[in-house]
C-alpha positions as CSV (number, residue, x, y, z in Angstrom):
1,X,0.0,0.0,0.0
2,X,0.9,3.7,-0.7
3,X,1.8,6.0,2.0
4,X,0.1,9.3,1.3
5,X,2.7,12.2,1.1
6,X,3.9,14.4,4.2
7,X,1.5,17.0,5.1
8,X,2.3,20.4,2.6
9,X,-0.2,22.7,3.8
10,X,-1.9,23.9,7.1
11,X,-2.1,21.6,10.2
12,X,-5.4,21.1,12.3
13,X,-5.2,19.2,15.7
14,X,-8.5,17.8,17.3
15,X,-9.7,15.8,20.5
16,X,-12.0,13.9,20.0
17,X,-14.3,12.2,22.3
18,X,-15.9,8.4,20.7
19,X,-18.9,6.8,22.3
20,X,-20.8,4.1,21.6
21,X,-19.5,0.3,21.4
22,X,-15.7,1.2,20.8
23,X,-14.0,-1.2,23.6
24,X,-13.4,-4.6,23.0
25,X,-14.1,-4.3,19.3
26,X,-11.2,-3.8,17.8
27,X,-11.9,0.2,17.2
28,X,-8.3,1.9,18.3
29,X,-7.0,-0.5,15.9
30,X,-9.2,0.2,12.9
31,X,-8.7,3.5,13.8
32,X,-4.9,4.1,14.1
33,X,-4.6,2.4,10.5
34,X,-7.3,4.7,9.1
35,X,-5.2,7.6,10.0
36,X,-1.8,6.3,9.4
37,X,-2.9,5.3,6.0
38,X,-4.7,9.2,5.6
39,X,-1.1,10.6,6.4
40,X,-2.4,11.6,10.2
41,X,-0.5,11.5,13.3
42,X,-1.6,11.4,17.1
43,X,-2.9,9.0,19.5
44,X,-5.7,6.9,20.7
45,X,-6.8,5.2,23.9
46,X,-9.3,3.8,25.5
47,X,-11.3,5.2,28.7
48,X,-12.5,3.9,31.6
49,X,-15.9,4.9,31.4
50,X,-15.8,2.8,28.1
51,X,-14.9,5.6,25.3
52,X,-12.3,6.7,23.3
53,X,-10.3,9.4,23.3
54,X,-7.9,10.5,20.3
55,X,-5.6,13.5,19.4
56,X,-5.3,13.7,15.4
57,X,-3.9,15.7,13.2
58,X,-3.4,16.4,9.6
59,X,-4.3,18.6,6.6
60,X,-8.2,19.1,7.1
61,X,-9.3,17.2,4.6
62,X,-7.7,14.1,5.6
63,X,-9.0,14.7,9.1
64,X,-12.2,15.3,8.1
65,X,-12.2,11.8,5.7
66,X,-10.7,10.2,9.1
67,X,-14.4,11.6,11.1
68,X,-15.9,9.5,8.8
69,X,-15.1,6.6,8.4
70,X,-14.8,6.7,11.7
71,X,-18.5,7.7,12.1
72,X,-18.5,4.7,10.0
73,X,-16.6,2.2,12.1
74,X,-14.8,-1.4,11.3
75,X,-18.7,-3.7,11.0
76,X,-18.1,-4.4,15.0
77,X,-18.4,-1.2,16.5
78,X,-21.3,1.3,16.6
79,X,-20.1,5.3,17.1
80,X,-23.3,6.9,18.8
81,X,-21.6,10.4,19.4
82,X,-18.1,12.1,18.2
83,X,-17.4,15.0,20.3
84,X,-14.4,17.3,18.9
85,X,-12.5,19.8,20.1
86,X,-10.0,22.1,18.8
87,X,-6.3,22.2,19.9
88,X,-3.1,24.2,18.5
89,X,-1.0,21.5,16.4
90,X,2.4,20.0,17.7
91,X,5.3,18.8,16.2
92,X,4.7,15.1,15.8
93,X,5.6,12.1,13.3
94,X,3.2,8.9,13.6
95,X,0.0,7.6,15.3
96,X,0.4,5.7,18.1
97,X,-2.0,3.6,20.3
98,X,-1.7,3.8,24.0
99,X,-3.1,2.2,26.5
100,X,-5.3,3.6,29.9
């Protein structure tokens, strides 16, 4: 598979908040290849309470194509609610997954 190439133009950075069935379905993983494969970097992990939380960043477009197809999910989870909120970017290179 083709890597898409480096980010060339403005950065956006989001948190976002997941809910719905996103534990125990294999979500953070669907998830951190989405956006590695869109060009994004940042982090996901899960939360106690039984969301998700991730930091992403890209170029807009590819961040907004990441929202949905994560709206979408992997066929095992169901996203009831994405909550996002704006943060300033940071120097970063990949997208890791973390856990609690």
């Amino acid at each position: 598979m083709r890597m898409p190439n480096p980010p060339s133009g403005p950065l956006v950075r989001y948190d976002l908040l997941i809910q719905g069935r996103v534990q125990g379905v294999g979500f953070r993983w669907f998830a951190s290849r989405k956006a590695r494969q869109l060009g994004i970097t940042g982090w996901i992990r899960n939360l106690e309470d039984g969301s998700v939380e991730m930091e992403v960043q890209g170029e807009p477009e590819r961040v907004e194509r990441l929202l949905v197809l994560l709206q979408e999910g992997n066929g095992f989870s169901q996203v009831d609610r994405i909550c996002k909120g704006s943060l300033s970017p940071v120097p970063e290179r990949e997208f890791v997954v973390l856990s609690f």
